[in-house]
C-alpha positions, 0 to 999 in steps of 0.5 A: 387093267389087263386090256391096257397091256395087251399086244395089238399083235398076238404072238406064240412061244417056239419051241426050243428047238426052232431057236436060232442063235443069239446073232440069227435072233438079232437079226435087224437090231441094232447095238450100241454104246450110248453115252449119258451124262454120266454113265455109258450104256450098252444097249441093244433096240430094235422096232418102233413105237413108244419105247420099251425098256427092258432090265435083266437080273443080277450078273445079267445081260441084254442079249437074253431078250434077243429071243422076244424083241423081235415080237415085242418090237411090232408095237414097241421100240425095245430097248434092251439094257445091260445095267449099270455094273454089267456086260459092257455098261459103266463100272464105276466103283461099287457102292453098296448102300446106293446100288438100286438108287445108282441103278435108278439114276443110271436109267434116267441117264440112258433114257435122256441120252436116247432123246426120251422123257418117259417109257414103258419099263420092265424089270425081271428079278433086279431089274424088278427091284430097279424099277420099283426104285425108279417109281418111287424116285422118278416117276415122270420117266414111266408111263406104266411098269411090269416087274417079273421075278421080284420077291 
């Protein structure tokens, strides 16, 4: 199952103190505010390939992938994500008792607004938990699913 997830390029972590800034990180992405059915997305993407979507955890936001897009981005087309109620994506009112079922819909609207039927979606902490809302309510929208950080 392993082999299936492999990158075709290999690529070595930095040391902290080779890290540029955020901005120098970025460097070749683009970001943007996407207009869904729904909700507006604030998303940051870069490179070409199937698409990759990739969710932060609670009070996150898309720019802490800046430091793995670029590599990601040789074999993927990454789209980074802020998630519905956080950095510069919708706020609609908060409701609780529907906030990973909300958060699954608002998946689904941001990937149609970007002309797409399926990706490849990773979640860290809530963005785990979102994903595997996301399996059970649309599985359709997912060719394969890694969740990191979830209990």
């Amino acid at each position: 199952m392993a082999a299936h997830l492999t990158l075709r390029n290999t690529f070595d972590e930095r040391p902290q103190s080779s890290w540029g800034t955020i901005a120098t990180e970025l460097l070749g992405a683009q970001i943007r505010f996407v207009k869904g059915d729904r909700w507006t997305h604030r998303i940051i993407e870069m490179g070409d390939g199937p698409p990759l979507f990739m969710y932060h955890g609670v009070g996150g936001y898309a720019e802490p992938y800046a430091r793995v897009m670029p590599a990601l981005a040789r074999d993927f087309r990454v789209v980074a994500v802020d998630a519905l109620y956080h950095g510069y994506s919708s706020k609609e009112p908060w409701d609780p008792a529907r906030r990973l079922e909300l958060q699954a819909e608002a998946y689904v609207d941001v990937l149609h607004a970007l002309g797409y039927d399926q990706a490849i979606y990773e979640g860290e902490s809530m963005g785990a938990a979102i994903g595997v809302e996301i399996a059970m309510r649309f599985p359709e929208t997912v060719s394969k699913i890694v969740l990191n950080g979830f209990a």
